[in-house]
PDB file of N, CA, C and O in Angstrom:
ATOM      1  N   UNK A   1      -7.743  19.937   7.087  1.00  0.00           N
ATOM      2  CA  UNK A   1      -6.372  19.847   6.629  1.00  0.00           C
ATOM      3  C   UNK A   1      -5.935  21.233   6.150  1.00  0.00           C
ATOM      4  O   UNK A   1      -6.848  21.956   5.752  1.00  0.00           O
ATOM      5  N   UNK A   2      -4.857  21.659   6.126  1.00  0.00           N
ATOM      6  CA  UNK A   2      -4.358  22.670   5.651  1.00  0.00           C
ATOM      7  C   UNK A   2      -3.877  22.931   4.600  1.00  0.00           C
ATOM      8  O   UNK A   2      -3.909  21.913   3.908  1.00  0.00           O
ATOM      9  N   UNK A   3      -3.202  24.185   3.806  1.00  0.00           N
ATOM     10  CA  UNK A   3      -2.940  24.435   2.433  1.00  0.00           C
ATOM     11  C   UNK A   3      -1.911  23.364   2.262  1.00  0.00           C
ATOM     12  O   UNK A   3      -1.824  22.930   1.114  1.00  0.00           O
ATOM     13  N   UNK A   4      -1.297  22.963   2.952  1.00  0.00           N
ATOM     14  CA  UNK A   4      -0.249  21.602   2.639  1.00  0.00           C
ATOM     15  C   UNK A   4      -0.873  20.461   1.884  1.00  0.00           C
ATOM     16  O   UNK A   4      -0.492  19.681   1.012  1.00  0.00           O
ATOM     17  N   UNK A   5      -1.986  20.670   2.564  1.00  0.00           N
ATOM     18  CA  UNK A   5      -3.035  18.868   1.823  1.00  0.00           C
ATOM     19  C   UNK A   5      -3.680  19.644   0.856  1.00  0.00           C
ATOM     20  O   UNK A   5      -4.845  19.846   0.514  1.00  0.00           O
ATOM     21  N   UNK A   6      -2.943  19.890   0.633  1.00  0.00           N
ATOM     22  CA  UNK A   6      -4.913  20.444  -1.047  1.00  0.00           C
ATOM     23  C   UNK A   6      -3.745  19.634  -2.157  1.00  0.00           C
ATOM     24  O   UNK A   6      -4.436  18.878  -2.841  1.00  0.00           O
ATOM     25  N   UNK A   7      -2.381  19.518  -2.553  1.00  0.00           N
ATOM     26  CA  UNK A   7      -1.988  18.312  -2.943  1.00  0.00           C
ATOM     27  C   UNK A   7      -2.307  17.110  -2.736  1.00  0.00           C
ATOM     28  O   UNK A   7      -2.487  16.500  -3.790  1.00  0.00           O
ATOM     29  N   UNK A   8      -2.510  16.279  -1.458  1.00  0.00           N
ATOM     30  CA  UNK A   8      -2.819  15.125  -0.990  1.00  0.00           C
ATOM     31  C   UNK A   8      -4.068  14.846  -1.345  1.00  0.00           C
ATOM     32  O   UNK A   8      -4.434  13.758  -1.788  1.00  0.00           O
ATOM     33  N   UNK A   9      -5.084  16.255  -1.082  1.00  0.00           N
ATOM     34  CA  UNK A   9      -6.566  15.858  -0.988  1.00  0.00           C
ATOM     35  C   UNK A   9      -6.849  15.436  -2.427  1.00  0.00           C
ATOM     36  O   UNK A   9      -7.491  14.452  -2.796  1.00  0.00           O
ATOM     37  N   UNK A  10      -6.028  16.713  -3.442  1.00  0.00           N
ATOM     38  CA  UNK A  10      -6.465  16.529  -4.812  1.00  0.00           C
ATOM     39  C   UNK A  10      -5.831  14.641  -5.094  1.00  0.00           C
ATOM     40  O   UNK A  10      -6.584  13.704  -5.359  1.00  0.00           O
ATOM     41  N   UNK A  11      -4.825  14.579  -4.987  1.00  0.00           N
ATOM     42  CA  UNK A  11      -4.102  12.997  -5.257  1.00  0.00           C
ATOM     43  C   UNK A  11      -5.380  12.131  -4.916  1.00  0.00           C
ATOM     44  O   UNK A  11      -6.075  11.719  -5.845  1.00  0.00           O
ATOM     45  N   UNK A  12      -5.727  11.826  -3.508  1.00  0.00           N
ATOM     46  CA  UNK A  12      -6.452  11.091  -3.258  1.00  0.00           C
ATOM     47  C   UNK A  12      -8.004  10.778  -3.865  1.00  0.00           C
ATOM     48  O   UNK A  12      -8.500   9.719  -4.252  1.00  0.00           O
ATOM     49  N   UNK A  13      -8.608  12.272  -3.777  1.00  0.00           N
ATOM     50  CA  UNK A  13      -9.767  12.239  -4.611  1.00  0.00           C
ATOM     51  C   UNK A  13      -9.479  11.668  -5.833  1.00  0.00           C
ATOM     52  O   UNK A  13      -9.961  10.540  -5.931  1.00  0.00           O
ATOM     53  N   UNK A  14      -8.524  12.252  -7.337  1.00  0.00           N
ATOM     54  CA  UNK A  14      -7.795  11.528  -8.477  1.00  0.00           C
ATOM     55  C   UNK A  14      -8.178  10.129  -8.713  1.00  0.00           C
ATOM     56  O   UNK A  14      -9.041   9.643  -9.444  1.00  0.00           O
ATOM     57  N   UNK A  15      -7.337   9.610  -7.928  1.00  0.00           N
ATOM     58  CA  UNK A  15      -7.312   8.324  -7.545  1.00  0.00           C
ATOM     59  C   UNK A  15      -8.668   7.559  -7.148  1.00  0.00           C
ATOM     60  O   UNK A  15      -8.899   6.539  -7.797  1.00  0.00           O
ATOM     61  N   UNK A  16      -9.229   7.787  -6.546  1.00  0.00           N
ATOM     62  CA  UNK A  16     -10.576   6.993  -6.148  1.00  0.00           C
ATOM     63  C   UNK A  16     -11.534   7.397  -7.264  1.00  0.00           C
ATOM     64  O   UNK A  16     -12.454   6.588  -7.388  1.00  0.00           O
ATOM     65  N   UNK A  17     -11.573   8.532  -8.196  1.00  0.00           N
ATOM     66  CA  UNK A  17     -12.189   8.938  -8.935  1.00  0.00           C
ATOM     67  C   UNK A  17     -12.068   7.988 -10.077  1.00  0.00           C
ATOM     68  O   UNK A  17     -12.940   7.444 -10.754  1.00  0.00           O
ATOM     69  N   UNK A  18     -10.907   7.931 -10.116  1.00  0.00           N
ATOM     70  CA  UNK A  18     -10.203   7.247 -11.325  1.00  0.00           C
ATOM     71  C   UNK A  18     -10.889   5.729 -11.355  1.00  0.00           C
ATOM     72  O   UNK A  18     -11.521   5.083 -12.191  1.00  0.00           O
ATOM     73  N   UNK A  19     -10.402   5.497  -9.926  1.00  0.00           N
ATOM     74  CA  UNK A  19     -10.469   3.459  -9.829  1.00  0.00           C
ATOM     75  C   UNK A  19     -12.393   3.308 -10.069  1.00  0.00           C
ATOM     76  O   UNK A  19     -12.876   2.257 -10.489  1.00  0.00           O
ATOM     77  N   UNK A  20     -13.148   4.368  -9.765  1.00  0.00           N
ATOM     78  CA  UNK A  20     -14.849   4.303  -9.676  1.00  0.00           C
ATOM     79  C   UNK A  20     -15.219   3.984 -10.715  1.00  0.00           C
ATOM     80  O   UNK A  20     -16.002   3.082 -11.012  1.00  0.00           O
ATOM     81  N   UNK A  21     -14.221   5.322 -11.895  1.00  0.00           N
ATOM     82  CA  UNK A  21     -14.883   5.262 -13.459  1.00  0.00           C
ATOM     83  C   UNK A  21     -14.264   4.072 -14.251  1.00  0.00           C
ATOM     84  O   UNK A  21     -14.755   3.712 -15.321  1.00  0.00           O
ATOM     85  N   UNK A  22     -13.243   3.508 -13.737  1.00  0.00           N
ATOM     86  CA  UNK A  22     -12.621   2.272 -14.660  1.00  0.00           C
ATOM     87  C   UNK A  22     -13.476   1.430 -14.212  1.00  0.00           C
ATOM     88  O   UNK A  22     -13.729   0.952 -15.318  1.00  0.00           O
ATOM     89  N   UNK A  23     -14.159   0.825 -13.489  1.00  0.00           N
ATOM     90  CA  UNK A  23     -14.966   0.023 -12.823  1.00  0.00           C
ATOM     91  C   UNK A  23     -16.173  -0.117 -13.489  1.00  0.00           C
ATOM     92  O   UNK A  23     -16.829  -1.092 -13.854  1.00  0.00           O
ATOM     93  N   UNK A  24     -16.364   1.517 -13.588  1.00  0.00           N
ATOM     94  CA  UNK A  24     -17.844   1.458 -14.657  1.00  0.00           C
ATOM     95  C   UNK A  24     -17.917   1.088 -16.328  1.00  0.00           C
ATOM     96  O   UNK A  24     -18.684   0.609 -17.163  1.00  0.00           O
ATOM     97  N   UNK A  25     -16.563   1.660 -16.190  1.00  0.00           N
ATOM     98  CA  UNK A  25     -16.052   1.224 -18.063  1.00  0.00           C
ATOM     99  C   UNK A  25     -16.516  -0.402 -18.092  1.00  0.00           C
ATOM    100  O   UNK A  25     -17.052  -0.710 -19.156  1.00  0.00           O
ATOM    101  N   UNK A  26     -16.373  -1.752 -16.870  1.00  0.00           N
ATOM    102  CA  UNK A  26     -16.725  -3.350 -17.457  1.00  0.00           C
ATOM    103  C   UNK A  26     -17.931  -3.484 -17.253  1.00  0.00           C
ATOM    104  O   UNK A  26     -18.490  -4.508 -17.647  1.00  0.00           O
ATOM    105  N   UNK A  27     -18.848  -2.179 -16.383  1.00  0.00           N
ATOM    106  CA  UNK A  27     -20.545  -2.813 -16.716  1.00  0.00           C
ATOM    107  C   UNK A  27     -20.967  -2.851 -17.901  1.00  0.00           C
ATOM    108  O   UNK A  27     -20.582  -2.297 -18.930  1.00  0.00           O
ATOM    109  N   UNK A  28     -22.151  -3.858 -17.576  1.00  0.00           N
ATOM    110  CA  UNK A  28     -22.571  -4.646 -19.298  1.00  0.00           C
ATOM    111  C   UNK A  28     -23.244  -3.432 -19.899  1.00  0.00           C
ATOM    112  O   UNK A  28     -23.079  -3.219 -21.100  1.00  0.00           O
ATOM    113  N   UNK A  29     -24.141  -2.450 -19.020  1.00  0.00           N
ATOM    114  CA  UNK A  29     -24.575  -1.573 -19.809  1.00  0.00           C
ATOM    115  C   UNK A  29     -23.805  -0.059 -19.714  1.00  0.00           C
ATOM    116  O   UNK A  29     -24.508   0.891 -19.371  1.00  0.00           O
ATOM    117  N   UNK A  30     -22.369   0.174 -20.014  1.00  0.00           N
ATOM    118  CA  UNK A  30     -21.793   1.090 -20.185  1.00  0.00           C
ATOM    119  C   UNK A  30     -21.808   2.644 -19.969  1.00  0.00           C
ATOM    120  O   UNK A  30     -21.655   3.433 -20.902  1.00  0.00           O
ATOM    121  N   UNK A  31     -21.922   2.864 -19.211  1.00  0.00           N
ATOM    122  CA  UNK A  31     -22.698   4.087 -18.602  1.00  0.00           C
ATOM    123  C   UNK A  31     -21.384   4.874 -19.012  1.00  0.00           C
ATOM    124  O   UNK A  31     -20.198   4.575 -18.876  1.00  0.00           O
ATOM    125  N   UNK A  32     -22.114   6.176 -19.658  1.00  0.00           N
ATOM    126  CA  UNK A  32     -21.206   7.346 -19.556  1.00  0.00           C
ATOM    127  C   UNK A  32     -21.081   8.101 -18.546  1.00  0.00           C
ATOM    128  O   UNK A  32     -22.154   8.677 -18.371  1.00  0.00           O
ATOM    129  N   UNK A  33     -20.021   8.515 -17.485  1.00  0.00           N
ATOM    130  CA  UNK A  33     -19.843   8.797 -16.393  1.00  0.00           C
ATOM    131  C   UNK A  33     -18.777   9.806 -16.325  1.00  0.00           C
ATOM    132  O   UNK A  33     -17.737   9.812 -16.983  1.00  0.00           O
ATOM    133  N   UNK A  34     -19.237  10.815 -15.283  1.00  0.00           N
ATOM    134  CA  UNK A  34     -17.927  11.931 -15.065  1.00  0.00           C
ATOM    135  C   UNK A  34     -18.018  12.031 -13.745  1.00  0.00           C
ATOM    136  O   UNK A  34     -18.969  11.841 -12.987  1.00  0.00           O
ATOM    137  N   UNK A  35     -16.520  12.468 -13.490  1.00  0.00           N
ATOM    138  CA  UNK A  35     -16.823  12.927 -11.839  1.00  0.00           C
ATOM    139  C   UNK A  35     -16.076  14.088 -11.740  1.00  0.00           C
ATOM    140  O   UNK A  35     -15.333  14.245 -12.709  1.00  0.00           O
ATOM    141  N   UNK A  36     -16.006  15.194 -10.666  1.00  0.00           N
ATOM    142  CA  UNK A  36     -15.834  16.242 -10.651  1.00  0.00           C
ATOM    143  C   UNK A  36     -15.007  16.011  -9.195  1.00  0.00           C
ATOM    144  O   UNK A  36     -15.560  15.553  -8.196  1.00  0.00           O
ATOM    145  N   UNK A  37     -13.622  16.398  -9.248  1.00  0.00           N
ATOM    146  CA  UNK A  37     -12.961  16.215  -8.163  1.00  0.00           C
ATOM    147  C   UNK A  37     -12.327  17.670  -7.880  1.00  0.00           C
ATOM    148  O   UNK A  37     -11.551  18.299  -8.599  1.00  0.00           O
ATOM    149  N   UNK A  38     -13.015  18.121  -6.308  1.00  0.00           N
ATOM    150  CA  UNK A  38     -12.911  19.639  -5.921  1.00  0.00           C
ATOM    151  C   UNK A  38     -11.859  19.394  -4.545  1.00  0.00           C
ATOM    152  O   UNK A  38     -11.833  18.334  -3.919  1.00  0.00           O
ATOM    153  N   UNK A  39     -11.120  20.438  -4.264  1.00  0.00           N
ATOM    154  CA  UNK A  39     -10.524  20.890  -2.856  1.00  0.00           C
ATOM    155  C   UNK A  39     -10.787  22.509  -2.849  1.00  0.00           C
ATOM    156  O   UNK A  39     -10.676  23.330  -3.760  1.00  0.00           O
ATOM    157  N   UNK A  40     -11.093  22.626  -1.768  1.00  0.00           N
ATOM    158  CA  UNK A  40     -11.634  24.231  -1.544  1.00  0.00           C
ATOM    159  C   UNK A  40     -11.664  24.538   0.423  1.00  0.00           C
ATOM    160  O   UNK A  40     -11.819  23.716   1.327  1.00  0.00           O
ATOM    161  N   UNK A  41     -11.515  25.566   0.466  1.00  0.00           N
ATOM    162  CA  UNK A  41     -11.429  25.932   2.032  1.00  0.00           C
ATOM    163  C   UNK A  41     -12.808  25.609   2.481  1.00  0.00           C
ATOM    164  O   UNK A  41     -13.737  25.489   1.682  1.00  0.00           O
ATOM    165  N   UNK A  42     -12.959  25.442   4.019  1.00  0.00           N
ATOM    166  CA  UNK A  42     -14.196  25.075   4.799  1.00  0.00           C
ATOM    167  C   UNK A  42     -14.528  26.215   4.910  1.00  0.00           C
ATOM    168  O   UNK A  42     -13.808  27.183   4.670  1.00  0.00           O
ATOM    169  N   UNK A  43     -15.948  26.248   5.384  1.00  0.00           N
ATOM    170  CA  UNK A  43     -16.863  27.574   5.609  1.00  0.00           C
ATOM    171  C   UNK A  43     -16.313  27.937   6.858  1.00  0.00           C
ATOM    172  O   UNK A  43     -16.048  29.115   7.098  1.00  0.00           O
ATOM    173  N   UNK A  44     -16.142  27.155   7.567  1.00  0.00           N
ATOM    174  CA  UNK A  44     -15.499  27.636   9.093  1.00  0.00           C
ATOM    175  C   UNK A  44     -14.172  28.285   9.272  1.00  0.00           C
ATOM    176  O   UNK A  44     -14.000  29.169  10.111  1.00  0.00           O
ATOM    177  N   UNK A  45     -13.210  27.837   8.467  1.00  0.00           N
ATOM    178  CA  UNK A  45     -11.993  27.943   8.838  1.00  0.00           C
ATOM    179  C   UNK A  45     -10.807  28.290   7.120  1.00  0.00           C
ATOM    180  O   UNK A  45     -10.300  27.424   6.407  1.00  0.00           O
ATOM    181  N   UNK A  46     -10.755  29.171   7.025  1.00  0.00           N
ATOM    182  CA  UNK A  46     -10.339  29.809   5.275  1.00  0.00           C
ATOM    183  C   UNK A  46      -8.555  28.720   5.078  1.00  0.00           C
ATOM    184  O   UNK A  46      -7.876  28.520   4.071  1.00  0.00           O
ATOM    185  N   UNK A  47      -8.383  28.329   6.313  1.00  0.00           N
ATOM    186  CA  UNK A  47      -6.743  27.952   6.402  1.00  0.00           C
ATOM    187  C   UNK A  47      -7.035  26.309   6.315  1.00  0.00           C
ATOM    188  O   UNK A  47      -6.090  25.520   6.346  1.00  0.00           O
ATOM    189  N   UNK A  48      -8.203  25.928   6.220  1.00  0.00           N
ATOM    190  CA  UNK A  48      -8.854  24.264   6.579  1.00  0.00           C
ATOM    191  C   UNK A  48      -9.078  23.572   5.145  1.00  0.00           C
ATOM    192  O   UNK A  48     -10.168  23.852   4.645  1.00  0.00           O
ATOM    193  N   UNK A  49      -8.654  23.135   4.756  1.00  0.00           N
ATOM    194  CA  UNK A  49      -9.333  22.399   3.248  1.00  0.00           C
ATOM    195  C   UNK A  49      -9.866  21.204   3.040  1.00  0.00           C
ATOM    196  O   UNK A  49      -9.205  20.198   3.299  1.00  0.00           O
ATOM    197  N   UNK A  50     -10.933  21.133   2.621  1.00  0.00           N
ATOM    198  CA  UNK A  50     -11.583  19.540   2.345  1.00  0.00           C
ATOM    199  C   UNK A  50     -11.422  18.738   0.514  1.00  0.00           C
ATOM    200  O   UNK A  50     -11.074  19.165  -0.587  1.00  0.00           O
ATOM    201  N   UNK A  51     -11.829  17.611   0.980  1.00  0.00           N
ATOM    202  CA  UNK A  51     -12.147  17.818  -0.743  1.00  0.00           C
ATOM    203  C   UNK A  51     -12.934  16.928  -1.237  1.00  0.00           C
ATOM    204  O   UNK A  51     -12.940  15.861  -0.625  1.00  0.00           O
ATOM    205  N   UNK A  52     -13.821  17.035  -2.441  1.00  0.00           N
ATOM    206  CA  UNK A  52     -14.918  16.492  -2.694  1.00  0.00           C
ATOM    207  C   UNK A  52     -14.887  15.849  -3.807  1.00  0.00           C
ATOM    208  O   UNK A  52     -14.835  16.532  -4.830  1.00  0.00           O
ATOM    209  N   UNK A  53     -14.910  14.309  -3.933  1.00  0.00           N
ATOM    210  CA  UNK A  53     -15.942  13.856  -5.224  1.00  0.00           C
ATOM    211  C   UNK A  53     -17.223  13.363  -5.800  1.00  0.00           C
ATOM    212  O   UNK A  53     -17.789  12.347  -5.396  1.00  0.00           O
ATOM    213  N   UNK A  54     -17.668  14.150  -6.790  1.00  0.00           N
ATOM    214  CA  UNK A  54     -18.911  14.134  -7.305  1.00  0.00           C
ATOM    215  C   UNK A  54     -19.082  13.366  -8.386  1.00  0.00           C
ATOM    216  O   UNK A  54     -18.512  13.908  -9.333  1.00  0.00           O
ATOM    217  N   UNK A  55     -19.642  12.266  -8.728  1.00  0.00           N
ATOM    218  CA  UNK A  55     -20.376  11.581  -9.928  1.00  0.00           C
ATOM    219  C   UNK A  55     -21.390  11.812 -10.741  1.00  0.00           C
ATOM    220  O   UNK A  55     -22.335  11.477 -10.028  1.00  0.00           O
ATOM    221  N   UNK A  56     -21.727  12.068 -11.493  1.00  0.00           N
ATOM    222  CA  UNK A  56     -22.771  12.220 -12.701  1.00  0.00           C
ATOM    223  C   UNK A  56     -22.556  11.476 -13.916  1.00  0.00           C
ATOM    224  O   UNK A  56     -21.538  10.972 -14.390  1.00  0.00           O
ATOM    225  N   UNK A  57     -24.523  11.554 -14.562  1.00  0.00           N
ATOM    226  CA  UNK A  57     -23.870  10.575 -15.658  1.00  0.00           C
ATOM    227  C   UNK A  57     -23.609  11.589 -16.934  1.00  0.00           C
ATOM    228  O   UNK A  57     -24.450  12.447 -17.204  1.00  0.00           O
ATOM    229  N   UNK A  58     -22.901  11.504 -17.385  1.00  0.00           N
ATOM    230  CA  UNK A  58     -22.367  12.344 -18.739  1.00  0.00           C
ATOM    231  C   UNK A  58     -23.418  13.659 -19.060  1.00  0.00           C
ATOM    232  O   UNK A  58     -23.218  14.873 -19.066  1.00  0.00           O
ATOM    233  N   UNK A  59     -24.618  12.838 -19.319  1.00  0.00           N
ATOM    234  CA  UNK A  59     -25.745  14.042 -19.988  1.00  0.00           C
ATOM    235  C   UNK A  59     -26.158  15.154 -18.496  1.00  0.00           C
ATOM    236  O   UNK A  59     -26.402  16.357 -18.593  1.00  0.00           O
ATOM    237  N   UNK A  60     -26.143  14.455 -17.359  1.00  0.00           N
ATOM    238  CA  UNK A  60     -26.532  15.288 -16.554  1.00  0.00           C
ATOM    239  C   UNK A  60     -25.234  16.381 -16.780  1.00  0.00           C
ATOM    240  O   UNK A  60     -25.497  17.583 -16.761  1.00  0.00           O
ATOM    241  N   UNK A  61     -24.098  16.015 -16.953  1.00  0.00           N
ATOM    242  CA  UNK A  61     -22.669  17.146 -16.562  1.00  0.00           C
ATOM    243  C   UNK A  61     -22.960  17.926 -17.386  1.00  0.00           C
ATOM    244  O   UNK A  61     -22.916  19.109 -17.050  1.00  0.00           O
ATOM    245  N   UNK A  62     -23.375  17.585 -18.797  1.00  0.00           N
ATOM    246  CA  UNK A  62     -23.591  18.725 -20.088  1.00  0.00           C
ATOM    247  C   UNK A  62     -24.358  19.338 -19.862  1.00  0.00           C
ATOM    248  O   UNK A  62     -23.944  20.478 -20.074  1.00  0.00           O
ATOM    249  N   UNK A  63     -25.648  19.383 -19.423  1.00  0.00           N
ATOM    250  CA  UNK A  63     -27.131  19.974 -18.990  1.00  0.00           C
ATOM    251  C   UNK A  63     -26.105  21.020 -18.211  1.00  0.00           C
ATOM    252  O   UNK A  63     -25.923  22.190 -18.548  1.00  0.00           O
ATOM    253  N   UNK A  64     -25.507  20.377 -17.154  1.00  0.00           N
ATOM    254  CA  UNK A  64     -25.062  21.798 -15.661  1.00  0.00           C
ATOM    255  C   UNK A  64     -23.893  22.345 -16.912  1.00  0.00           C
ATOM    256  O   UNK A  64     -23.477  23.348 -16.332  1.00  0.00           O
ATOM    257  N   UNK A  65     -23.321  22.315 -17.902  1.00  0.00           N
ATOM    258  CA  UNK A  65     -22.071  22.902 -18.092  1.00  0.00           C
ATOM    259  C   UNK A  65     -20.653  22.440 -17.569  1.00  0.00           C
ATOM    260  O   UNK A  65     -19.593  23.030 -17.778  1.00  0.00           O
ATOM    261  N   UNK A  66     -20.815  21.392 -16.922  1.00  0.00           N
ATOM    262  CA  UNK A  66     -19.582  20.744 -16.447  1.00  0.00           C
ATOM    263  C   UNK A  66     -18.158  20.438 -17.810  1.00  0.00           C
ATOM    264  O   UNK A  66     -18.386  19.772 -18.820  1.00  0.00           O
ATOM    265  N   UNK A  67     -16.978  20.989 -17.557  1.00  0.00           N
ATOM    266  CA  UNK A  67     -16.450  21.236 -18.749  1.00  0.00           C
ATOM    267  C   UNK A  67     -16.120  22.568 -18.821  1.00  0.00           C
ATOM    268  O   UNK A  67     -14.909  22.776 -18.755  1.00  0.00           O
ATOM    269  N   UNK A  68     -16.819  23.527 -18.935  1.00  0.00           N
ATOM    270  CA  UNK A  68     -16.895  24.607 -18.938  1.00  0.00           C
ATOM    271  C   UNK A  68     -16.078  25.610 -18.135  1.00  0.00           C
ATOM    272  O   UNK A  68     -15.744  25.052 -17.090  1.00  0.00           O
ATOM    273  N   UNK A  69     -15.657  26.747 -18.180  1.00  0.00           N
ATOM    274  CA  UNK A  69     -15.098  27.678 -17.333  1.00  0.00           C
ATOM    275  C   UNK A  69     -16.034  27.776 -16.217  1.00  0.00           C
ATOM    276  O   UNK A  69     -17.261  27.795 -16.318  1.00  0.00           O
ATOM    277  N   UNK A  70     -15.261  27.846 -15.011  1.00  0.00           N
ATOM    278  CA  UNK A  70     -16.879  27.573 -13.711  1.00  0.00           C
ATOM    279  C   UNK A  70     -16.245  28.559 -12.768  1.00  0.00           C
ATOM    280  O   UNK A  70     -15.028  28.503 -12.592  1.00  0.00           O
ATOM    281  N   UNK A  71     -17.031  29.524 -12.102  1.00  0.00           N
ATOM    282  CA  UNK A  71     -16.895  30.497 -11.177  1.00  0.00           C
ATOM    283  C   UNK A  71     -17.380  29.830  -9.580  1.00  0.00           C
ATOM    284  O   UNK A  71     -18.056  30.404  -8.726  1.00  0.00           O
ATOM    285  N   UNK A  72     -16.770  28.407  -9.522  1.00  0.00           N
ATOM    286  CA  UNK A  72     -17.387  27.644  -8.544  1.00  0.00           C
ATOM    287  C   UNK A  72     -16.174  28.116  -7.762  1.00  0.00           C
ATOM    288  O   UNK A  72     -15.295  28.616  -8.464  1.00  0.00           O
ATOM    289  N   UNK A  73     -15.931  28.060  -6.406  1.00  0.00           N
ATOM    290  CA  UNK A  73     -14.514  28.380  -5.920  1.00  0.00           C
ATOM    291  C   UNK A  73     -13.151  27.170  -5.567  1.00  0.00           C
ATOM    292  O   UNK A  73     -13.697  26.173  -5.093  1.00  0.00           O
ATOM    293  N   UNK A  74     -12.406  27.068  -5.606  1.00  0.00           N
ATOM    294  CA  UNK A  74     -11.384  25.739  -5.300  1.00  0.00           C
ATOM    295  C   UNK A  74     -11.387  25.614  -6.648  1.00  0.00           C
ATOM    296  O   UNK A  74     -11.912  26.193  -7.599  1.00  0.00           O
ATOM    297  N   UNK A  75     -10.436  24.421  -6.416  1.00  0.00           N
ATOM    298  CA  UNK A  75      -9.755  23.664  -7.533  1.00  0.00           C
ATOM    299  C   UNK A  75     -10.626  22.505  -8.138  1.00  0.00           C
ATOM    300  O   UNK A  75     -11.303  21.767  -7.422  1.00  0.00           O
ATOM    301  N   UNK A  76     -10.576  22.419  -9.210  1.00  0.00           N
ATOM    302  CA  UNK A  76     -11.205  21.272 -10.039  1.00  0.00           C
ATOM    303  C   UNK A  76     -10.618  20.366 -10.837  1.00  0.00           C
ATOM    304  O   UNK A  76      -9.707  20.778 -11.554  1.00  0.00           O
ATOM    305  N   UNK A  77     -10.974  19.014 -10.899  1.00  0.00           N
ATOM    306  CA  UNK A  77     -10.454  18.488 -11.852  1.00  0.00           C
ATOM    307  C   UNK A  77     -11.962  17.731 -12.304  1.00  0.00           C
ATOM    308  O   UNK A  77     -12.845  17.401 -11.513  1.00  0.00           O
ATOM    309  N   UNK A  78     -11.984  17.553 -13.884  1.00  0.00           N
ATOM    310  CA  UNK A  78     -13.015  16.448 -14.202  1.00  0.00           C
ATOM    311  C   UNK A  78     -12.412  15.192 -14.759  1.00  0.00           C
ATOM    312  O   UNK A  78     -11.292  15.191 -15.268  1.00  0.00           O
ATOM    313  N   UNK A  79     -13.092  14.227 -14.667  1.00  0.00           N
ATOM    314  CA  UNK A  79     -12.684  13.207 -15.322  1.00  0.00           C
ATOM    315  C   UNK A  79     -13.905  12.663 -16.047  1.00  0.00           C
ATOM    316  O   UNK A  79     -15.016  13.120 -15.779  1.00  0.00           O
ATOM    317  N   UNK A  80     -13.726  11.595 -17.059  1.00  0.00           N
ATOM    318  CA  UNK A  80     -14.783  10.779 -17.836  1.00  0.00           C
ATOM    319  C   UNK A  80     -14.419   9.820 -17.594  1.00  0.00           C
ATOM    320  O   UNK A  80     -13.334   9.701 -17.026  1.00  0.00           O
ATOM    321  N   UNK A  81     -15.413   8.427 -18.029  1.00  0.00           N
ATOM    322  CA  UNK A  81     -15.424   6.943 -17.637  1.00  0.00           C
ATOM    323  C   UNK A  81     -14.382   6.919 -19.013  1.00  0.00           C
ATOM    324  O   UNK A  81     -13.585   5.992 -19.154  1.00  0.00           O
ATOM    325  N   UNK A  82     -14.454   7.745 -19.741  1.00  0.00           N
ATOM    326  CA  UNK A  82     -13.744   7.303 -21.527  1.00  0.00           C
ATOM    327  C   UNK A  82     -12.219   7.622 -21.232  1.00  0.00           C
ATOM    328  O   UNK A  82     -11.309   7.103 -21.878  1.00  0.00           O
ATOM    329  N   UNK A  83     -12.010   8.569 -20.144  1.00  0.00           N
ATOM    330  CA  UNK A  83     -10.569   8.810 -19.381  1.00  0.00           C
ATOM    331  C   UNK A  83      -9.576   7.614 -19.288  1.00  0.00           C
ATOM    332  O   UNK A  83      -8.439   7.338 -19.672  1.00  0.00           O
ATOM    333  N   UNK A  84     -10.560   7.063 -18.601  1.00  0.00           N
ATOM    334  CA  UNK A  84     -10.122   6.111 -17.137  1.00  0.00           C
ATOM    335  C   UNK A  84     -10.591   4.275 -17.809  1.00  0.00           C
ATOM    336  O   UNK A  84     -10.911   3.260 -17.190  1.00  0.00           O
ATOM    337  N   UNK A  85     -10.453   4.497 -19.035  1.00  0.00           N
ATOM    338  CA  UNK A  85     -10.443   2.977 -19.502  1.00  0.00           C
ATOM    339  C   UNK A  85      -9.253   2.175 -19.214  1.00  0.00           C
ATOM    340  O   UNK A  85      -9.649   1.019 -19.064  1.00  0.00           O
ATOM    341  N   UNK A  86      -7.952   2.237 -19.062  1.00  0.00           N
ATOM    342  CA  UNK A  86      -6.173   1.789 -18.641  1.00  0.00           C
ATOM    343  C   UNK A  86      -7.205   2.036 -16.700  1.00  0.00           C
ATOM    344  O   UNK A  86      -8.224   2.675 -16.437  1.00  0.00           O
ATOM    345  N   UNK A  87      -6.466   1.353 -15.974  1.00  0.00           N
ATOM    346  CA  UNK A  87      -6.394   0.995 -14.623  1.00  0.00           C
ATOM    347  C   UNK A  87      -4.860   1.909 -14.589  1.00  0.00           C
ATOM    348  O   UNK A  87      -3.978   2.032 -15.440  1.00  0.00           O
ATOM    349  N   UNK A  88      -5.064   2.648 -12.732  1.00  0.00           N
ATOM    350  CA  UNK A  88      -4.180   3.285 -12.564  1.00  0.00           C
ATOM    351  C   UNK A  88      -2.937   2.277 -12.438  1.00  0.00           C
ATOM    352  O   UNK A  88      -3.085   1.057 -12.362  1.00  0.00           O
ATOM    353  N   UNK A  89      -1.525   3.018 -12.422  1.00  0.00           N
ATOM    354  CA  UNK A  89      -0.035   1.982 -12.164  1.00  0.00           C
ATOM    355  C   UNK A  89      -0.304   2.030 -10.615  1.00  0.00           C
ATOM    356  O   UNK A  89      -0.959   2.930 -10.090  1.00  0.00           O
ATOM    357  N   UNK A  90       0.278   0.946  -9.913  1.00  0.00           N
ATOM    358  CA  UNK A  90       0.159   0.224  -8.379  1.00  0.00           C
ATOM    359  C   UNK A  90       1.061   1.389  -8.034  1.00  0.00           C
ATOM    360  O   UNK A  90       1.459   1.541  -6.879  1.00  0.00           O
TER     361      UNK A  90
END
């Protein structure tokens, strides 16, 4: 996709990120959860953009620094399961 979708990609990732960690908020054993939602250019093609979401459980994100200022490249967003307790609007 192109620099046009790195809006779309970020929306979409958001969103599925979002609906994963509210999901985890009603298990019985409550898991603290983050996910890391990236769009960044392909190795092949600098004009191509993908985008990625990543899950971890809370303590693993603190161990890597997740949170933190990150010299990773693309755009980031994080979220927590403590975020995403309200369900997104339809």
């Amino acid at each position: 996709m192109g620099s046009g979708s790195i809006d779309i990609l970020m929306r979409r990732g958001l969103s599925f990120a979002w609906d994963a960690l509210h999901e985890a908020v009603d298990l019985s054993w409550k898991p603290s959860l983050v996910a890391r939602v990236s769009v960044e250019a392909t190795l092949m093609d600098a004009d191509m953009y993908t985008g990625y979401v990543t899950f971890f459980s809370a303590e693993f994100a603190e161990r890597m620094g997740m949170g933190e200022a990150s010299d990773l490249p693309g755009l980031q967003v994080a979220l927590t399961s403590e975020d995403c307790v309200t369900p997104l609007a339809d």
